[in-house]
N, C-alpha and C positions, 0 to 999 in steps of 0.2 A: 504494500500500500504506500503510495508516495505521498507527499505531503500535502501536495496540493487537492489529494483525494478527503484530505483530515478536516473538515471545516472549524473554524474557531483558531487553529493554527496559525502561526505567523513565522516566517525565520526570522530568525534571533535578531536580523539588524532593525527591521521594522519594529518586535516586540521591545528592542531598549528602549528603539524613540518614544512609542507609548508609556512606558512604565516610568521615561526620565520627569524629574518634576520641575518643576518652575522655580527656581531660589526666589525666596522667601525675603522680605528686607525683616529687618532686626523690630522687637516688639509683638503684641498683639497681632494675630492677623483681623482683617473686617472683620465685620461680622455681616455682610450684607446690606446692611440698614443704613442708606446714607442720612446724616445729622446737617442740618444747617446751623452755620453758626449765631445764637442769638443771644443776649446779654440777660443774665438776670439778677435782679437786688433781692438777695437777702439780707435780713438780720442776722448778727450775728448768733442770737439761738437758732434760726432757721438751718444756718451756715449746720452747725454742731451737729443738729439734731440729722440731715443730709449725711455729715460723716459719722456718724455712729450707724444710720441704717444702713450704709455701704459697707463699714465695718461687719457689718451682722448678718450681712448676706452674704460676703465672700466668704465666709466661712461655709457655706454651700455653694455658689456658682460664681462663674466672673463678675462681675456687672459695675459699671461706670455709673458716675453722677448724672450727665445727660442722660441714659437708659432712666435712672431711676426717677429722674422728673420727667419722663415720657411717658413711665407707669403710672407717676401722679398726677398728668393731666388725664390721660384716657379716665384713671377710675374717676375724675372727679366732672368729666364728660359725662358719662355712665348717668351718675349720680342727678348732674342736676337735666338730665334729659327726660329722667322717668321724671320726675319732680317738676318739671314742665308740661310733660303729658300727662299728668293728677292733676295740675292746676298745686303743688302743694309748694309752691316756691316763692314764697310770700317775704324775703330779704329784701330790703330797700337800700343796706350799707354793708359795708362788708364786712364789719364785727360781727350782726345778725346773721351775716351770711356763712362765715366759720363757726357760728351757735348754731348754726342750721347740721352742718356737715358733721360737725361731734357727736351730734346727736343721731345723728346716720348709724356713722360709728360706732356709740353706743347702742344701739337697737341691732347691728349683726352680731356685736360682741354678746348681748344677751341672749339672742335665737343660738348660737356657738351653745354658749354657756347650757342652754336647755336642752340642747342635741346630746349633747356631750352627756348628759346624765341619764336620759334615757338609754343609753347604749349598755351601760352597767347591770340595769335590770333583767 
């Protein structure tokens, strides 16, 4: 049987070009997801509390400062979309309006809290 009879075969010179890889530049590679570059002000509690949750998650998966305010806009997109479509988004400033969102947050954390105990039983 000759090679050419073998399907999926290649000889060897064509199979390095396929297998050789592209160098790499030094760091991270992408990840896919192009970022534009945009400025943002925080406080410095804001700053802190940004580095400790990045802290707290690399210790499970990569992930960046922009990643992780990309997760905090989408969920807070989420948030006030349904709360649009209820009609229940009654903030006129934006103190009321992070009184609005804790209180979000506190209402998954108790549904959490209540799952969590049924599961014992």
């Amino acid at each position: 049987m000759s090679a050419d009879e073998i399907k999926g075969e290649y000889p060897f010179a064509e199979l390095a070009k396929r297998q050789q890889r592209q160098p790499r530049g030094r760091g991270r590679p992408l990840k896919g997801v192009r970022r534009e570059a945009t400025t943002v002000y925080l406080t410095e509690a804001e700053r802190e509390l940004l580095g400790r949750l990045q802290v707290d998650l690399q210790r499970y998966f990569a992930v960046n400062r922009s990643e992780l305010v990309g997760v905090a806009v989408a969920v807070l997109a989420e948030l006030v979309d349904a709360a649009v479509a209820s009609d229940a988004l009654t903030s006129n400033e934006l103190e009321a309006f992070q009184a609005w969102t804790m209180e979000q947050v506190d209402f998954i954390k108790l549904e959490n809290q209540k799952k969590g105990r049924g599961k014992g039983r």
